[in-house]
C-alpha positions in Angstrom: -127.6 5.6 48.8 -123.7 5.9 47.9 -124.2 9.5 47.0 -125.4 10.0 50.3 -122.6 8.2 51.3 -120.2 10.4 49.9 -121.7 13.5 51.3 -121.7 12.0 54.9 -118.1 10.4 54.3 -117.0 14.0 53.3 -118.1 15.2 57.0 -116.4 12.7 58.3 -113.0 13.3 56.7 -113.3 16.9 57.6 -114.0 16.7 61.3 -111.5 13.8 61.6 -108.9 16.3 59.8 -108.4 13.2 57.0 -107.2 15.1 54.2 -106.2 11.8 52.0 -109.7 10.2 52.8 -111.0 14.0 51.8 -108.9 14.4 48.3 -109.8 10.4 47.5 -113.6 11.7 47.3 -113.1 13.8 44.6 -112.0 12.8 40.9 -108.1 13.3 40.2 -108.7 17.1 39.0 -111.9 17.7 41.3 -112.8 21.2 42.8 -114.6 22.9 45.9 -115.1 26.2 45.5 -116.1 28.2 48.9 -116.8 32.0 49.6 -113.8 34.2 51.2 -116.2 34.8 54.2 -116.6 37.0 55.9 -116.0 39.5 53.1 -118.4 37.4 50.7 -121.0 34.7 51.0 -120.8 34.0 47.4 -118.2 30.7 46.6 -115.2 32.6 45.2 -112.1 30.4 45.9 -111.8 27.1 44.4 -109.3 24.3 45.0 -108.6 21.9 42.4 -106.9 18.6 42.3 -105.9 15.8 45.1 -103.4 17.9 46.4 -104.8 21.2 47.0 -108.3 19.4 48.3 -106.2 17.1 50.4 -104.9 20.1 52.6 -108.5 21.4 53.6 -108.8 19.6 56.1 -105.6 20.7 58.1 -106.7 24.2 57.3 -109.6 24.3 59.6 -107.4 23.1 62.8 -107.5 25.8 64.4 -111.0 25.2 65.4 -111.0 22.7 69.0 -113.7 20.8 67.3 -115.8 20.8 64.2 -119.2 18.9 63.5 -120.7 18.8 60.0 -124.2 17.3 60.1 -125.5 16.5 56.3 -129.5 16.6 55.3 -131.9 17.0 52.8 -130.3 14.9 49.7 -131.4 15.8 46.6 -130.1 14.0 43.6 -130.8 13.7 39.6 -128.5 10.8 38.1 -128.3 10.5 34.6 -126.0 7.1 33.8 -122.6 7.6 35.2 -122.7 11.5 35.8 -124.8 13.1 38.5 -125.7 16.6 40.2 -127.4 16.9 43.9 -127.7 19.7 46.6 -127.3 18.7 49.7 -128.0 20.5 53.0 -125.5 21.3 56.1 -125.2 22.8 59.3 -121.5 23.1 60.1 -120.6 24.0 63.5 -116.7 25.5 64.2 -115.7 25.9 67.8 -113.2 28.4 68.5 -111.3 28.1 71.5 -111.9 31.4 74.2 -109.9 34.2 73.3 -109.5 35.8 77.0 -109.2 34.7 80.6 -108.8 30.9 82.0 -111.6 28.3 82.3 -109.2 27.2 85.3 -109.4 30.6 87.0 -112.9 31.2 86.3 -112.3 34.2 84.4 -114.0 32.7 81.1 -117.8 32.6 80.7 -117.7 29.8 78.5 -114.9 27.7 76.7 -115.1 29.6 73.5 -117.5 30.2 70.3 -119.4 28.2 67.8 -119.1 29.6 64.5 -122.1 27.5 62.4 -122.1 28.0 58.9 -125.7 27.0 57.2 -125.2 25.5 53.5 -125.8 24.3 50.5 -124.0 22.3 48.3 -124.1 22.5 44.7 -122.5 19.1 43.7 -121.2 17.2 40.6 -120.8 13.9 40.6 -119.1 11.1 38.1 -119.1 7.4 39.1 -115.9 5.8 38.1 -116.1 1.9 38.6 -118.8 1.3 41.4 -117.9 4.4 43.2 -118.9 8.2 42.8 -117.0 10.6 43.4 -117.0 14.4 43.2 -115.9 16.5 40.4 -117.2 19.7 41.7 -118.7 21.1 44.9 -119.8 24.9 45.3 -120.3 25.8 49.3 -123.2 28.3 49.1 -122.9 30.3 52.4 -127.0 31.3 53.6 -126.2 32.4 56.9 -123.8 32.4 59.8 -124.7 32.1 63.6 -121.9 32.8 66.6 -122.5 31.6 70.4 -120.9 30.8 73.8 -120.3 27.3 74.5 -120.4 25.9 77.7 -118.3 23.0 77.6 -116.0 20.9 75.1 -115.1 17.5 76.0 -110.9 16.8 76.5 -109.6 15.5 73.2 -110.7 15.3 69.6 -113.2 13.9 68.0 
Protein backbone atom coordinates (compact mmCIF):
# COMPACT_ATOMS: atom_id res chain seq x y z
CA UNK A 1 0.00 0.00 0.00
CA UNK A 2 2.70 2.82 0.65
CA UNK A 3 4.18 2.08 -2.80
CA UNK A 4 0.97 2.84 -4.15
CA UNK A 5 1.04 5.67 -2.15
CA UNK A 6 4.00 7.04 -3.55
CA UNK A 7 2.91 6.69 -7.04
CA UNK A 8 -0.49 8.49 -6.41
CA UNK A 9 1.40 11.17 -4.08
CA UNK A 10 3.68 11.72 -7.18
CA UNK A 11 0.40 12.75 -9.33
CA UNK A 12 -0.49 14.83 -6.85
CA UNK A 13 2.67 16.87 -6.50
CA UNK A 14 2.81 17.24 -10.26
CA UNK A 15 -0.65 18.55 -10.90
CA UNK A 16 -0.47 20.75 -7.77
CA UNK A 17 2.98 22.08 -9.41
CA UNK A 18 4.68 20.97 -5.71
CA UNK A 19 8.15 20.56 -6.79
CA UNK A 20 9.52 20.20 -2.92
CA UNK A 21 6.74 17.50 -2.15
CA UNK A 22 7.87 16.05 -5.81
CA UNK A 23 11.97 15.98 -5.07
CA UNK A 24 11.04 14.68 -1.27
CA UNK A 25 9.71 11.42 -3.08
CA UNK A 26 12.77 10.54 -4.47
CA UNK A 27 16.13 9.48 -2.59
CA UNK A 28 18.81 12.47 -2.19
CA UNK A 29 20.52 11.47 -5.65
CA UNK A 30 17.15 9.95 -7.29
CA UNK A 31 16.43 10.06 -11.19
CA UNK A 32 13.41 10.23 -13.73
CA UNK A 33 14.42 9.66 -16.97
CA UNK A 34 11.67 10.73 -19.72
CA UNK A 35 11.76 10.58 -23.65
CA UNK A 36 12.46 14.06 -25.61
CA UNK A 37 9.00 13.62 -27.28
CA UNK A 38 7.95 14.28 -29.85
CA UNK A 39 11.30 13.39 -31.54
CA UNK A 40 11.53 10.01 -29.43
CA UNK A 41 9.25 7.90 -27.33
CA UNK A 42 12.07 6.16 -25.79
CA UNK A 43 13.13 7.80 -22.02
CA UNK A 44 16.33 9.68 -23.01
CA UNK A 45 16.69 12.66 -20.60
CA UNK A 46 17.22 12.03 -16.96
CA UNK A 47 17.14 14.31 -14.04
CA UNK A 48 18.95 13.48 -11.03
CA UNK A 49 19.01 14.77 -7.55
CA UNK A 50 16.47 16.96 -5.30
CA UNK A 51 17.21 19.89 -7.12
CA UNK A 52 16.87 19.14 -10.65
CA UNK A 53 13.59 16.71 -9.82
CA UNK A 54 12.28 19.58 -7.70
CA UNK A 55 11.90 21.89 -10.85
CA UNK A 56 9.68 19.33 -12.90
CA UNK A 57 6.89 20.36 -11.73
CA UNK A 58 7.19 24.15 -12.72
CA UNK A 59 8.23 22.98 -16.06
CA UNK A 60 4.88 21.68 -17.14
CA UNK A 61 3.09 25.18 -16.33
CA UNK A 62 2.39 26.06 -19.26
CA UNK A 63 -0.27 23.51 -19.49
CA UNK A 64 -3.92 25.36 -17.81
CA UNK A 65 -4.40 22.06 -16.11
CA UNK A 66 -2.85 18.71 -15.84
CA UNK A 67 -4.47 15.29 -14.39
CA UNK A 68 -2.36 12.25 -13.82
CA UNK A 69 -4.61 9.24 -13.01
CA UNK A 70 -2.23 6.09 -11.69
CA UNK A 71 -3.40 2.25 -12.28
CA UNK A 72 -2.41 -1.19 -12.47
CA UNK A 73 0.36 -1.47 -9.61
CA UNK A 74 2.65 -4.00 -9.93
CA UNK A 75 5.30 -4.53 -7.38
CA UNK A 76 8.17 -7.24 -6.37
CA UNK A 77 9.72 -6.15 -2.91
CA UNK A 78 12.64 -7.77 -1.75
CA UNK A 79 13.56 -6.35 2.00
CA UNK A 80 14.19 -2.69 1.81
CA UNK A 81 14.70 -2.38 -2.10
CA UNK A 82 11.84 -2.72 -4.51
CA UNK A 83 11.01 -2.42 -8.43
CA UNK A 84 7.16 -1.94 -9.81
CA UNK A 85 5.47 -0.70 -13.13
CA UNK A 86 2.85 1.25 -12.75
CA UNK A 87 0.34 2.43 -15.25
CA UNK A 88 -0.84 6.20 -16.28
CA UNK A 89 -2.94 8.19 -18.36
CA UNK A 90 -1.69 11.80 -18.15
CA UNK A 91 -3.83 14.36 -19.55
CA UNK A 92 -2.04 18.07 -20.49
CA UNK A 93 -4.38 20.81 -21.50
CA UNK A 94 -3.03 23.40 -23.64
CA UNK A 95 -4.71 26.61 -23.64
CA UNK A 96 -6.35 27.62 -27.48
CA UNK A 97 -3.86 28.99 -29.62
CA UNK A 98 -6.26 31.22 -31.89
CA UNK A 99 -9.43 33.39 -31.53
CA UNK A 100 -11.39 34.24 -28.13
CA UNK A 101 -13.68 31.98 -26.17
CA UNK A 102 -15.36 35.57 -25.32
CA UNK A 103 -15.89 36.41 -29.00
CA UNK A 104 -16.90 33.04 -30.01
CA UNK A 105 -14.27 32.66 -32.45
CA UNK A 106 -12.78 29.44 -30.57
CA UNK A 107 -14.25 25.98 -31.05
CA UNK A 108 -13.21 24.81 -27.89
CA UNK A 109 -10.86 26.17 -24.97
CA UNK A 110 -7.77 24.46 -26.16
CA UNK A 111 -6.19 20.77 -26.40
CA UNK A 112 -5.59 17.78 -24.35
CA UNK A 113 -2.39 16.32 -24.91
CA UNK A 114 -2.69 12.58 -23.01
CA UNK A 115 0.35 10.82 -22.76
CA UNK A 116 -0.25 6.83 -21.96
CA UNK A 117 2.58 5.29 -19.72
CA UNK A 118 4.42 3.12 -18.02
CA UNK A 119 6.62 3.46 -15.36
CA UNK A 120 9.64 1.51 -14.79
CA UNK A 121 10.33 2.16 -10.96
CA UNK A 122 13.06 1.60 -8.31
CA UNK A 123 12.31 1.83 -5.02
CA UNK A 124 14.51 1.92 -1.56
CA UNK A 125 12.68 2.29 1.79
CA UNK A 126 14.68 4.42 4.10
CA UNK A 127 13.04 4.37 7.75
CA UNK A 128 9.25 3.51 7.22
CA UNK A 129 9.02 5.35 4.04
CA UNK A 130 9.88 4.37 0.33
CA UNK A 131 11.00 6.39 -1.82
CA UNK A 132 12.13 6.45 -5.46
CA UNK A 133 15.59 6.01 -6.67
CA UNK A 134 14.76 5.72 -10.24
CA UNK A 135 11.71 6.16 -12.53
CA UNK A 136 11.86 5.53 -16.44
CA UNK A 137 8.56 7.25 -18.30
CA UNK A 138 8.01 4.80 -21.07
CA UNK A 139 5.97 6.85 -23.73
CA UNK A 140 3.20 3.99 -25.61
CA UNK A 141 1.19 6.39 -27.19
CA UNK A 142 0.00 10.01 -27.43
CA UNK A 143 -3.69 11.19 -28.05
CA UNK A 144 -4.58 15.21 -28.96
CA UNK A 145 -8.44 16.58 -28.69
CA UNK A 146 -10.60 19.65 -28.32
CA UNK A 147 -11.82 20.44 -24.99
CA UNK A 148 -14.90 21.98 -24.38
CA UNK A 149 -14.60 23.63 -21.19
CA UNK A 150 -11.96 24.16 -18.30
CA UNK A 151 -13.16 25.28 -15.01
CA UNK A 152 -11.66 29.12 -13.75
CA UNK A 153 -8.63 28.44 -11.60
CA UNK A 154 -6.28 25.59 -10.80
CA UNK A 155 -6.53 22.62 -9.57
Amino acid sequence: MALRSLSTSFAAAVDLRDGDRFASLFVEHGELVVPNYPEDFRPSITRAGHDELRRIPEALRHYRRTFHQMSNHEFVIEADTASGSVRCVAHHVMAAETGSPATGTVTSEGTVVVWFIRYGDGYRRIGDEWKFTRRTLHLQWVEERPVSKVAPGRS
